[in-house]
KOLKOL-980567 format. One record per atom (N, C-alpha, C): residue number from 1; atom name; x, y, z. Coordinates in Angstrom, 1 decimal, always signed. Layout:
+------+------+--------+--------+--------+
! resi ! name !     xx !     yy !     zz !
+------+------+--------+--------+--------+
!  NUM !   CA !      X !      Y !      Z !
...
+------+------+--------+--------+--------+
% end
This chain:
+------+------+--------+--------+--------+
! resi ! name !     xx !     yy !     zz !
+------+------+--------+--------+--------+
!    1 !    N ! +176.9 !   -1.3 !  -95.8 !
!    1 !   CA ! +176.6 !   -1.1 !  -94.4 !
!    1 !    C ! +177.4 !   +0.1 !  -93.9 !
!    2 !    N ! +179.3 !   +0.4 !  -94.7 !
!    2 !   CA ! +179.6 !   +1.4 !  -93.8 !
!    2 !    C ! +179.5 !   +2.6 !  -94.4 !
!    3 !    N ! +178.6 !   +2.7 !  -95.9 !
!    3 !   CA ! +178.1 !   +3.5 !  -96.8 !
!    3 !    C ! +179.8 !   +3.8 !  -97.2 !
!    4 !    N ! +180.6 !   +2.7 !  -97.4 !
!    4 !   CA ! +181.7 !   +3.5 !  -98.3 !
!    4 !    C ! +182.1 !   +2.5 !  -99.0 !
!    5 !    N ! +183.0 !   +2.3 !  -99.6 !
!    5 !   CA ! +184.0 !   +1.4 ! -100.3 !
!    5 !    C ! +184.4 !   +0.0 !  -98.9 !
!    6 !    N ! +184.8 !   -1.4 !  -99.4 !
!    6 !   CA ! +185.7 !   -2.1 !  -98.6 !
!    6 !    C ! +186.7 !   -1.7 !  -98.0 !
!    7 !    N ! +187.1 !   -1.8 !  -96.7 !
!    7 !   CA ! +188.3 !   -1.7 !  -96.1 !
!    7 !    C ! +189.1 !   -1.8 !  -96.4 !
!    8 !    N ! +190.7 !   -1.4 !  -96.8 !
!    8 !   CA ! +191.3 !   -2.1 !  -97.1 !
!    8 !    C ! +192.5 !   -2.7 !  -96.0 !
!    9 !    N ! +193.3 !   -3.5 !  -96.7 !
!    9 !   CA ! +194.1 !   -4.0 !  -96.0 !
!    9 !    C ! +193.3 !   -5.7 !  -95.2 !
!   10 !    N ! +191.9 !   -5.6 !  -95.2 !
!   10 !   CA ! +191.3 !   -6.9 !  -94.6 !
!   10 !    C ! +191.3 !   -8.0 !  -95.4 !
!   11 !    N ! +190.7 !   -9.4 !  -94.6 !
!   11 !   CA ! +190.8 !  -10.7 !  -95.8 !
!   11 !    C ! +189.4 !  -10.2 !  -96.0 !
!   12 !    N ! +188.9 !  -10.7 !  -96.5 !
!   12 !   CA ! +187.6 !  -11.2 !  -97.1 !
!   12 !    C ! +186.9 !  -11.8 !  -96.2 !
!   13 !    N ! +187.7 !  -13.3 !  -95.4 !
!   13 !   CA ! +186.6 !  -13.4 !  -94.2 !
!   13 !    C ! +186.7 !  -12.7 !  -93.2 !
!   14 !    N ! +187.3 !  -11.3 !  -92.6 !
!   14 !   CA ! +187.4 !  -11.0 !  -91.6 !
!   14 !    C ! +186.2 !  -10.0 !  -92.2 !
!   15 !    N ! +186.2 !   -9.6 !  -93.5 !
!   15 !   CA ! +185.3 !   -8.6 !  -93.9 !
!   15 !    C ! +183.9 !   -9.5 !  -93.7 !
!   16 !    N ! +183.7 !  -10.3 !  -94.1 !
!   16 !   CA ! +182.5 !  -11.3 !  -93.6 !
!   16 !    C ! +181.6 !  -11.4 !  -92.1 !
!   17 !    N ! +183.3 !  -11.6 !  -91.5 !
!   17 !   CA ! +182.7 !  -11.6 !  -89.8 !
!   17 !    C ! +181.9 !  -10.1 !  -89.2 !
!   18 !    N ! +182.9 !   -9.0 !  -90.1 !
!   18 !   CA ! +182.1 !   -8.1 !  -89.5 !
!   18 !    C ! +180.9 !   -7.7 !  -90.4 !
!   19 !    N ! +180.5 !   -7.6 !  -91.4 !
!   19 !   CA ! +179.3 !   -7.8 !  -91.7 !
!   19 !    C ! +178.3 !   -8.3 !  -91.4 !
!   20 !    N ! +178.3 !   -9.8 !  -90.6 !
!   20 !   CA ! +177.4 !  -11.0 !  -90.1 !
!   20 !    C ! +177.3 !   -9.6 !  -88.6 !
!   21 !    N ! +178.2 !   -9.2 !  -87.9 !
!   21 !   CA ! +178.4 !   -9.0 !  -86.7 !
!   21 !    C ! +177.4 !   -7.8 !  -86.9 !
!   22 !    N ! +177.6 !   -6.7 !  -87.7 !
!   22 !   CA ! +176.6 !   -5.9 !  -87.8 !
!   22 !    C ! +175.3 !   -5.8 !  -88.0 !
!   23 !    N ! +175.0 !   -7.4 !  -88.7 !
!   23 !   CA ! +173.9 !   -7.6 !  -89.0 !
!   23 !    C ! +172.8 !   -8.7 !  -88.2 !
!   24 !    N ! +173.7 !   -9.0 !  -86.5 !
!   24 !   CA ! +173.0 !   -9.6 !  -85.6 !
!   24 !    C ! +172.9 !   -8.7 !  -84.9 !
!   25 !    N ! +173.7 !   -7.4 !  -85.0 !
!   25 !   CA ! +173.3 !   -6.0 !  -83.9 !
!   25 !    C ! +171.9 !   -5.4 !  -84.7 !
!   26 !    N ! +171.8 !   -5.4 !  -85.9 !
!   26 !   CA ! +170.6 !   -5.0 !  -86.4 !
!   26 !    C ! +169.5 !   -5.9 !  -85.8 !
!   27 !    N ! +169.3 !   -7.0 !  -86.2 !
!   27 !   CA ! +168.1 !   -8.4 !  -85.9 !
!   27 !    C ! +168.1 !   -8.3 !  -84.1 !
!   28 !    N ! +169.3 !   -8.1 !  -83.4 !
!   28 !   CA ! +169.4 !   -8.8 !  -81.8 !
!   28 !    C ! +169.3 !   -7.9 !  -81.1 !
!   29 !    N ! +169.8 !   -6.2 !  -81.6 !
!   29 !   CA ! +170.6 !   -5.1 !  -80.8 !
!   29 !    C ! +172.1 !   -6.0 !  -80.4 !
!   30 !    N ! +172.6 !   -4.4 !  -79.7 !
!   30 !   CA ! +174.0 !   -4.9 !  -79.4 !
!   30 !    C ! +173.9 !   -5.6 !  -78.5 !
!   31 !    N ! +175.4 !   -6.3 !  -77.9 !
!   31 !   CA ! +175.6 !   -7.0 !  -76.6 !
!   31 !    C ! +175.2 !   -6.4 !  -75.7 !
!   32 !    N ! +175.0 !   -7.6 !  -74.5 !
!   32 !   CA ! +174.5 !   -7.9 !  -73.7 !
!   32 !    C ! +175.4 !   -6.4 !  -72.5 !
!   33 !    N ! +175.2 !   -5.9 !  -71.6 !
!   33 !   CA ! +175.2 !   -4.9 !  -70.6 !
!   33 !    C ! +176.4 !   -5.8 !  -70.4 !
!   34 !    N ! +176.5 !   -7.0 !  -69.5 !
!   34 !   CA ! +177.5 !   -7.6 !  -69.3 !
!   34 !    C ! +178.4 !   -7.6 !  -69.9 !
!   35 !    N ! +178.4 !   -8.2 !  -71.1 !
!   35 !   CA ! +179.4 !   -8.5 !  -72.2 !
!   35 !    C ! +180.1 !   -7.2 !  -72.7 !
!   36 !    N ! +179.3 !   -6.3 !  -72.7 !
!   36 !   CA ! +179.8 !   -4.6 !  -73.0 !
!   36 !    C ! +180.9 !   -4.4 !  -71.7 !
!   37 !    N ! +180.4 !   -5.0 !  -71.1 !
!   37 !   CA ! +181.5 !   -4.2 !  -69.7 !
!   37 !    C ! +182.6 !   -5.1 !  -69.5 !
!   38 !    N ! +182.3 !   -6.9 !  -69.7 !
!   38 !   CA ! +184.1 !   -7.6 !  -69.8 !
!   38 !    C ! +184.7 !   -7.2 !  -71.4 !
!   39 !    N ! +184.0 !   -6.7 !  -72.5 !
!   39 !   CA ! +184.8 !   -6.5 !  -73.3 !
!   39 !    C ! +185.7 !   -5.0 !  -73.2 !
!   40 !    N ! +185.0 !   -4.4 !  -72.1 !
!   40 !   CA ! +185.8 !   -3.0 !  -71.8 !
!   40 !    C ! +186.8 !   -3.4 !  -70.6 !
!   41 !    N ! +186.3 !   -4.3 !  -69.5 !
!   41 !   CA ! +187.9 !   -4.8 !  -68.7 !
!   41 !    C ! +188.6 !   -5.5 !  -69.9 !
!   42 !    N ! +188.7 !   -6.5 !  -70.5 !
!   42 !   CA ! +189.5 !   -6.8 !  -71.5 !
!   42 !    C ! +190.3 !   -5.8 !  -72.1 !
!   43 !    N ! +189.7 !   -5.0 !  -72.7 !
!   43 !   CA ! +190.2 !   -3.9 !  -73.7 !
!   43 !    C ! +191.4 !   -3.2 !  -72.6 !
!   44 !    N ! +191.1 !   -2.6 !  -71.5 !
!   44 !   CA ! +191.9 !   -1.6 !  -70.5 !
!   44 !    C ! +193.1 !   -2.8 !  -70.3 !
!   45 !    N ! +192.7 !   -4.5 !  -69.6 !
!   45 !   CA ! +194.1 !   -5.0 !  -69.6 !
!   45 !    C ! +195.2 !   -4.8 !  -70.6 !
!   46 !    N ! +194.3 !   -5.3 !  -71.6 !
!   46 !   CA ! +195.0 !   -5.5 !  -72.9 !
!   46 !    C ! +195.9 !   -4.2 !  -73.0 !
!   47 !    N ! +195.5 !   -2.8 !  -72.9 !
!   47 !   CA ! +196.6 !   -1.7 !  -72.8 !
!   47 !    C ! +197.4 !   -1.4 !  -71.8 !
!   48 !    N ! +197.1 !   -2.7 !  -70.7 !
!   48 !   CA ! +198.0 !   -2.7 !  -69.8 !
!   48 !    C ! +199.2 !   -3.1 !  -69.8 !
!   49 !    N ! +199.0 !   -3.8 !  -71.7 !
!   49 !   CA ! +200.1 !   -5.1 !  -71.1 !
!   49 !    C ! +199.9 !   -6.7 !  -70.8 !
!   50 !    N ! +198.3 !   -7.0 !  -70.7 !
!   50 !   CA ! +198.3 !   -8.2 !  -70.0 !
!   50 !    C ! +198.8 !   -8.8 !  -70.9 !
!   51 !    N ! +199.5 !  -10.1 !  -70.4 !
!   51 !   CA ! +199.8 !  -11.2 !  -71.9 !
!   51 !    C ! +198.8 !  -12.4 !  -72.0 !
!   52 !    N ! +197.9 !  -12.2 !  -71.0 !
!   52 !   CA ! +196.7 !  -13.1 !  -70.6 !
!   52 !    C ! +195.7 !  -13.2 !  -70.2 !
!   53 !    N ! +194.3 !  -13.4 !  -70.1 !
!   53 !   CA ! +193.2 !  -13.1 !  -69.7 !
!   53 !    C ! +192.8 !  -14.5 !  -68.7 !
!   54 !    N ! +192.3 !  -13.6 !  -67.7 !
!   54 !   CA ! +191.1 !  -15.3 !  -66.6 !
!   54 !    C ! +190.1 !  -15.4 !  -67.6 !
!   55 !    N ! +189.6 !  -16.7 !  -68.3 !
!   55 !   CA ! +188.8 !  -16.7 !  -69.1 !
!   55 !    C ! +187.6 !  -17.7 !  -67.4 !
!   56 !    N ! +187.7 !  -17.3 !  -66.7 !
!   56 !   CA ! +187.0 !  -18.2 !  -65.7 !
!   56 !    C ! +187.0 !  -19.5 !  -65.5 !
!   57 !    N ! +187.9 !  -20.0 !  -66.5 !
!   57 !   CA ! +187.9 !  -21.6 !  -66.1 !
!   57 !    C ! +186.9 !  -22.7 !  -66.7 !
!   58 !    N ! +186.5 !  -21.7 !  -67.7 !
!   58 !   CA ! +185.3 !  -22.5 !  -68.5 !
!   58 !    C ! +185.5 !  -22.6 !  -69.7 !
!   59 !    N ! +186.1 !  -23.6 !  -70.8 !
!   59 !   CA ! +185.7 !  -23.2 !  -71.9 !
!   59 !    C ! +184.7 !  -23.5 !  -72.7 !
!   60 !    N ! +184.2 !  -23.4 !  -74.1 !
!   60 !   CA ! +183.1 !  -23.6 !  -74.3 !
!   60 !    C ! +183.4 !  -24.7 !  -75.6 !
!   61 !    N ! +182.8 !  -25.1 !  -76.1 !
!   61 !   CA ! +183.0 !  -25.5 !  -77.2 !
!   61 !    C ! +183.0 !  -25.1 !  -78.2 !
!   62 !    N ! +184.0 !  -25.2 !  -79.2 !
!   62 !   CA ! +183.9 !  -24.0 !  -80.5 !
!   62 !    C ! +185.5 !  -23.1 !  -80.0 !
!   63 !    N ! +185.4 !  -22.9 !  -78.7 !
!   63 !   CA ! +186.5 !  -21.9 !  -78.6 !
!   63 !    C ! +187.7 !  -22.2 !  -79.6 !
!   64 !    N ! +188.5 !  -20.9 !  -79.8 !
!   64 !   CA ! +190.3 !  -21.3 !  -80.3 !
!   64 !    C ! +191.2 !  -20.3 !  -79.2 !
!   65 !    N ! +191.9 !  -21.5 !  -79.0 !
!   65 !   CA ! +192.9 !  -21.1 !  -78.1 !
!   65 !    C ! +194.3 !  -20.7 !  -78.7 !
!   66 !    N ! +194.7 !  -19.9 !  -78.8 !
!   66 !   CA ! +196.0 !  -19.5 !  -79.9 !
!   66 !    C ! +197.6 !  -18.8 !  -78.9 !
!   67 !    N ! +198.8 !  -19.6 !  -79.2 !
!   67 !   CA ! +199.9 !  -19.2 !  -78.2 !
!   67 !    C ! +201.2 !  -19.2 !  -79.2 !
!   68 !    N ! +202.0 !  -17.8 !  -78.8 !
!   68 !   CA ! +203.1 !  -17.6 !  -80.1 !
!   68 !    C ! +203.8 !  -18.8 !  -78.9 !
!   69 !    N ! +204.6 !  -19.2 !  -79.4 !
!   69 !   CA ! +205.8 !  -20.2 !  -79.3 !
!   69 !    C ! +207.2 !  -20.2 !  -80.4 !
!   70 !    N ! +208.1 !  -19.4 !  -79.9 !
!   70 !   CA ! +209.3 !  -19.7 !  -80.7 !
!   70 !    C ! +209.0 !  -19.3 !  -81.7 !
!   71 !    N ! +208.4 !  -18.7 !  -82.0 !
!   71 !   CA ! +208.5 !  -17.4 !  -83.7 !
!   71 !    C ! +206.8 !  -18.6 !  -84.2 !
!   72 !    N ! +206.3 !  -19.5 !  -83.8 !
!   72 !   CA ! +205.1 !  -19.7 !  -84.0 !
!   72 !    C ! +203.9 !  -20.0 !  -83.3 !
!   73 !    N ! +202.9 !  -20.1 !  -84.3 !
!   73 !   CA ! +201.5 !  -19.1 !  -83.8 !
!   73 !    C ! +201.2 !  -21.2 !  -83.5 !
!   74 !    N ! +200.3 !  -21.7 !  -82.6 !
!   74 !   CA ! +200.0 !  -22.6 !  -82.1 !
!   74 !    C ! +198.6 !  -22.5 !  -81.7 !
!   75 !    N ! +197.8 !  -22.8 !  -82.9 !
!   75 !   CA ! +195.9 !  -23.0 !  -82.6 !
!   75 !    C ! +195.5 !  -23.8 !  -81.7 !
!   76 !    N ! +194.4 !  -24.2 !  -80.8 !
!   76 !   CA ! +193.8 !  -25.4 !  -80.6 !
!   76 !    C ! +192.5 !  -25.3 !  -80.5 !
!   77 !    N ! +191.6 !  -26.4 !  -80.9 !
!   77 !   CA ! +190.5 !  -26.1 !  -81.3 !
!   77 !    C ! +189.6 !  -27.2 !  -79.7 !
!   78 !    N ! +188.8 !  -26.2 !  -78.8 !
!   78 !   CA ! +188.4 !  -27.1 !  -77.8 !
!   78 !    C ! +187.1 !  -27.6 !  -78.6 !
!   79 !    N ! +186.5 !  -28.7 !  -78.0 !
!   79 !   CA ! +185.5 !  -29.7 !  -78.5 !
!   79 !    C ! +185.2 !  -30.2 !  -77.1 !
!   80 !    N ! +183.8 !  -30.9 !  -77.3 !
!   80 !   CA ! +182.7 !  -31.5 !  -76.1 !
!   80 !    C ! +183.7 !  -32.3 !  -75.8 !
!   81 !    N ! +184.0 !  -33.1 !  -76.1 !
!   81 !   CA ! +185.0 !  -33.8 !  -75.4 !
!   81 !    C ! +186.7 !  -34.0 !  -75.1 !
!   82 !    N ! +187.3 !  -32.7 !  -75.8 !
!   82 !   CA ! +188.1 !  -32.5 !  -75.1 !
!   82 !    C ! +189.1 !  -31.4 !  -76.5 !
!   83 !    N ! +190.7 !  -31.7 !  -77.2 !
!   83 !   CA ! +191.0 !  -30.5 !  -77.8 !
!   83 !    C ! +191.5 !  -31.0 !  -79.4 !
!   84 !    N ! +191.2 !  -30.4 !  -80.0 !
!   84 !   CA ! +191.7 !  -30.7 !  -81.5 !
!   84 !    C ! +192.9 !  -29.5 !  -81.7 !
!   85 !    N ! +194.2 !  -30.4 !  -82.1 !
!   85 !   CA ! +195.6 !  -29.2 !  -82.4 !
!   85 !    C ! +196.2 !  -30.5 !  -83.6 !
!   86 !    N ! +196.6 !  -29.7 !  -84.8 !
!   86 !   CA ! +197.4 !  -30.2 !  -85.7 !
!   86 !    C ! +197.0 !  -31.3 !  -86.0 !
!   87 !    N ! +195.6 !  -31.0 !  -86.1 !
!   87 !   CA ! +195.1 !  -32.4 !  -86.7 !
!   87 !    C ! +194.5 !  -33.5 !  -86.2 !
!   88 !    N ! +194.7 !  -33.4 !  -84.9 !
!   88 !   CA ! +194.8 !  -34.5 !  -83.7 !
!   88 !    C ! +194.0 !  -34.2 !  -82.4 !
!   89 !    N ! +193.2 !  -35.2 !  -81.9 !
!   89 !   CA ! +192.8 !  -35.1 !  -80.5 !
!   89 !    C ! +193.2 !  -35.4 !  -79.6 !
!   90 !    N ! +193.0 !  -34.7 !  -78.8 !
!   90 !   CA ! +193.7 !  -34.9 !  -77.0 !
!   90 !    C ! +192.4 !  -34.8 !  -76.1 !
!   91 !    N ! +193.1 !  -34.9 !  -75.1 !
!   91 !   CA ! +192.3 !  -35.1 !  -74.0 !
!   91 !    C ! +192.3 !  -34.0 !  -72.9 !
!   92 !    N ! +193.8 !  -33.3 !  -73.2 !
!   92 !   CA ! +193.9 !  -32.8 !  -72.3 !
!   92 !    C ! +195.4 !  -31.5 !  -72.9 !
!   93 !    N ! +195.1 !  -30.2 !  -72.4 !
!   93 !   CA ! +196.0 !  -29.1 !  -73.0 !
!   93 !    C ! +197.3 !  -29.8 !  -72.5 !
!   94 !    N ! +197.4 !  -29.9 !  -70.9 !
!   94 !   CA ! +198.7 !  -30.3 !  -70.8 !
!   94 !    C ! +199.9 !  -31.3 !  -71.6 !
!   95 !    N ! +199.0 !  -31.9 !  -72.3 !
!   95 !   CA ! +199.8 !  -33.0 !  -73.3 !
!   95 !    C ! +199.9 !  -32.2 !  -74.8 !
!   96 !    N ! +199.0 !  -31.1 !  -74.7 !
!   96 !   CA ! +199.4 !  -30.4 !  -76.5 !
!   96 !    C ! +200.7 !  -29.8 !  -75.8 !
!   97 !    N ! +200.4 !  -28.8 !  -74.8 !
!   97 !   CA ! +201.8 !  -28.2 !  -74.2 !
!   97 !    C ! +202.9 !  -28.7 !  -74.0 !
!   98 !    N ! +202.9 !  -29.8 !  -73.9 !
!   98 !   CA ! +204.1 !  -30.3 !  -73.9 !
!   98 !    C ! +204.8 !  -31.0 !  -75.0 !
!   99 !    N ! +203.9 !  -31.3 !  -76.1 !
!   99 !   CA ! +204.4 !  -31.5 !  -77.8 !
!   99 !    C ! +204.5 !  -30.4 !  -78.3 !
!  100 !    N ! +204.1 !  -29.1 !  -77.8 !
!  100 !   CA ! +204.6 !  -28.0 !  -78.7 !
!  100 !    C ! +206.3 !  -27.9 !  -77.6 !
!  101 !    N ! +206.5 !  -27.5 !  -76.7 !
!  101 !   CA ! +207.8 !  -27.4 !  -75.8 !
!  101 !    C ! +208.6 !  -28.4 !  -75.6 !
!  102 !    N ! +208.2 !  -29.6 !  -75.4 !
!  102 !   CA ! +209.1 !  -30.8 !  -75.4 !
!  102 !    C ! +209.3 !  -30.8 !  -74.0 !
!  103 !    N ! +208.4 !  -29.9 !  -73.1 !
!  103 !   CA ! +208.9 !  -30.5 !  -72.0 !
!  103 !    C ! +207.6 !  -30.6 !  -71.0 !
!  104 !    N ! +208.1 !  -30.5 !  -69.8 !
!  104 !   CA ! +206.5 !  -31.1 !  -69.2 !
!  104 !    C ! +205.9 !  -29.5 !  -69.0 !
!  105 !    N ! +204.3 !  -29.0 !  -69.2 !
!  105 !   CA ! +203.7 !  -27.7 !  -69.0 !
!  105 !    C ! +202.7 !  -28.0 !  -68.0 !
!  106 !    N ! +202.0 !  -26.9 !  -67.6 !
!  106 !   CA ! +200.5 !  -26.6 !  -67.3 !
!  106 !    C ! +200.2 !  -26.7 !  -68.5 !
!  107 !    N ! +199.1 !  -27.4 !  -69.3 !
!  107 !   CA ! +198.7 !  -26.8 !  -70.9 !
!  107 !    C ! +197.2 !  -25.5 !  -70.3 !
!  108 !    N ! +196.7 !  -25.4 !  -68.7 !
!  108 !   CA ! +196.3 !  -24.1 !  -68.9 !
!  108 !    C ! +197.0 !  -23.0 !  -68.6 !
!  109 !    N ! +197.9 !  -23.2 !  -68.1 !
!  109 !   CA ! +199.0 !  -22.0 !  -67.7 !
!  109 !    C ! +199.7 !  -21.5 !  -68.8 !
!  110 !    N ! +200.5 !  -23.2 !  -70.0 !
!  110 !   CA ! +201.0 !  -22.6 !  -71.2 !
!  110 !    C ! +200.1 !  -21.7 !  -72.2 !
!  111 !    N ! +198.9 !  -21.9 !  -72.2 !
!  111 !   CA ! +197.7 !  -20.9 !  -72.8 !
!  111 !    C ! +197.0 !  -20.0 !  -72.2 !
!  112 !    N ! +197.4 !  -19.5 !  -71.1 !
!  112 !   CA ! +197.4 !  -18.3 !  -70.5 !
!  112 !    C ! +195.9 !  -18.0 !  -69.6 !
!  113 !    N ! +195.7 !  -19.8 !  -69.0 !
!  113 !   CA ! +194.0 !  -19.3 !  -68.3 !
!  113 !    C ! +194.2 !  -19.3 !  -67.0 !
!  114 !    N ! +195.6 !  -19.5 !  -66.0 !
!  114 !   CA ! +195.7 !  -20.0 !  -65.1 !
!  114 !    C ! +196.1 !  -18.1 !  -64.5 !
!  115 !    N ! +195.8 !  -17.6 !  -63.1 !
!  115 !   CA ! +195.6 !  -16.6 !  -62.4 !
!  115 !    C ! +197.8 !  -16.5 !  -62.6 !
!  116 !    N ! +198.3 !  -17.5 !  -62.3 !
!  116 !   CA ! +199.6 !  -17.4 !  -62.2 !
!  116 !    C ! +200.5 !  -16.6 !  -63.3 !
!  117 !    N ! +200.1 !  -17.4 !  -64.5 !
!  117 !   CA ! +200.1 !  -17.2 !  -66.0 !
!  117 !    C ! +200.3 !  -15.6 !  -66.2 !
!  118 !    N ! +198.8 !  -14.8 !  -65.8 !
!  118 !   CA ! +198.2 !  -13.7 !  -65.8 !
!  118 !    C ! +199.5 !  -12.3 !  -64.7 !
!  119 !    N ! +199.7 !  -13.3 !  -63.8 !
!  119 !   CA ! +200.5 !  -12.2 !  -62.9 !
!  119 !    C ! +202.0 !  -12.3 !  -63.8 !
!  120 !    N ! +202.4 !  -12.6 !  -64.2 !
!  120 !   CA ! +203.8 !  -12.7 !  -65.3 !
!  120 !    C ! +203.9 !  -11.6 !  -66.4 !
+------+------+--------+--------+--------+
% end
């Protein structure tokens, strides 16, 4: 598809993702008008510096939420009814946030969806 050799330096599934990805732009066309334009505000914060995005307050299911903490990387996987981290379900971020810190958090502020979060 990029008429050359593999990338190097990639995994194999990241090489995957972009393959599938080029190949729903083929069947679908590109993204959505919209989506083209929050992945260009995205892109500009991001060289601003942001350490956070307003994700609007919605998440979806399927999402991963990912936060460095103390030299580590901390997944969480949201679900219909509520978040899978380390194996385990919760109910609620504020109680993963506070097993990864040991103390009491926002768990949306510790994951960076809260406007406050974003001004830091």
């Amino acid at each position: 598809m990029h008429h050359t050799g593999p990338p190097l330096g990639l995994s194999r599934d990241l090489i995957i993702r972009g393959l599938a990805d080029k190949l729903q732009h083929r069947a679908r066309g590109g993204p959505s008008r919209a989506l083209q334009r929050r992945l260009r505000i995205l892109a500009a914060d991001f060289e601003k510096g942001a350490l956070s995005f307003d994700r609007g307050g919605v998440l979806k299911t399927g999402a991963t939420l990912m936060r460095q903490w103390r030299g580590h990387t901390h997944t969480v996987l949201v679900g219909e009814d509520g978040f899978e981290y380390d194996g385990q379900r919760y109910r609620s971020l504020t109680v993963i946030a506070e097993r990864i810190t040991g103390a009491h958090w926002s768990g949306p502020r510790f994951f960076g969806m809260s406007k406050r979060a974003r001004a830091h």
